[in-house]
N, C-alpha and C positions, 0 to 999 in steps of 0.2 A: 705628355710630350711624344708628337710621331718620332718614329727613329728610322732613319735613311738607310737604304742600304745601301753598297757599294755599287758603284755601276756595271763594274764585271759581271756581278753576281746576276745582276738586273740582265742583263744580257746575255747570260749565260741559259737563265732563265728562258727565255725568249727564243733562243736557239733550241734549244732542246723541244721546247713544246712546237716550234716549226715542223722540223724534223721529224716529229713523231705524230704530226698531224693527220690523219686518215683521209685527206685531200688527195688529188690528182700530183703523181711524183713520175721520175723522170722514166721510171720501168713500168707504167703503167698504161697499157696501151690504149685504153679509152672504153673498150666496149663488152667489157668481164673479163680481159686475161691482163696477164705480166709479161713483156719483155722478158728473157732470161739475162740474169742480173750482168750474165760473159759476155751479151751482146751490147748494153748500153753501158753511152759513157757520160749519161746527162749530169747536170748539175741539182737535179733535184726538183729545177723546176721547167726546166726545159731539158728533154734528150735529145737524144742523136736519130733516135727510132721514130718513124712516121708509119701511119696507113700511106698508100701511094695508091694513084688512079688503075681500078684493071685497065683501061685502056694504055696505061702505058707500058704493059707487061704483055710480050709474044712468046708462044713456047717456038722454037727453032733446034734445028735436029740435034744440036749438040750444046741444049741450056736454054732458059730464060733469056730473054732480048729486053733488058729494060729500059727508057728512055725516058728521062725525066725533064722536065721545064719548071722554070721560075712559077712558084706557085704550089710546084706538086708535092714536095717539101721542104719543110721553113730553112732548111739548111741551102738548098737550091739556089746559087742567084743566076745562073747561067745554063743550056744544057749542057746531060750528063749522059753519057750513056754506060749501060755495065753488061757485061755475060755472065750470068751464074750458072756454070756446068749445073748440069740435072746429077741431085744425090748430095748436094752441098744447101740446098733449102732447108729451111726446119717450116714443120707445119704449122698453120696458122693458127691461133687459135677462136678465129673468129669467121671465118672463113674470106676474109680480105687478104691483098697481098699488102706489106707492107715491109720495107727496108731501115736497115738502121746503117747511117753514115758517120765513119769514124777512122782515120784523124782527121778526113775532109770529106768537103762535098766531093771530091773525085774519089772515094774510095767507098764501096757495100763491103760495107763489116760484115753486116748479117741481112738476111733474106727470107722472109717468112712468104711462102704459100698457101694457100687454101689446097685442104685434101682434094686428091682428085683431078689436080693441076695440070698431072700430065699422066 
């Protein structure tokens, strides 16, 4: 006689081997590095953090000039524009720029640059 288990249990199950999946998660930036875990506030399977176009990245005399469009990240649905004073970037670790937006699309949490940016 099979014996049933609970369905809690069964998805409790489930969850956990999610979770602890060595798949693409929401700190993972795609190309051999991590997000730092203070910058993103994804859900696991989607974050806040994207690569972003260098084209949409200026250095200007007093910060980064970034300007985003629908498209450039998945959080984007209108443009955006941001200044990240120089000295408030963290390096990249891949040598792409890439931003992480959080509590909205109008706000750069975090700001990664490639070495040598400025």
């Amino acid at each position: 006689m099979l014996r049933r288990r609970p369905v809690p249990t069964v998805a409790a199950i489930f969850v956990a081997g999610f979770l602890c999946s060595p798949g693409v998660n929401a700190h993972d930036a795609g190309t051999g590095w991590y997000y730092p875990p203070s910058c993103c506030d994804g859900n696991g399977a989607i974050g806040d953090c994207q690569m972003i176009p260098a084209d949409s990245v200026t250095e200007a005399p007093d910060g980064f000039a970034v300007v985003l469009f629908p498209g450039d990240h998945h959080l984007v649905t209108r443009k955006q524009s941001f200044r990240i004073p120089y000295g408030s970037e963290i390096r990249s670790g891949d040598g792409n720029y890439h931003i992480c937006l959080y509590p909205t699309q109008a706000t750069a949490f975090c700001f990664f640059a490639p070495p040598g940016s400025v």
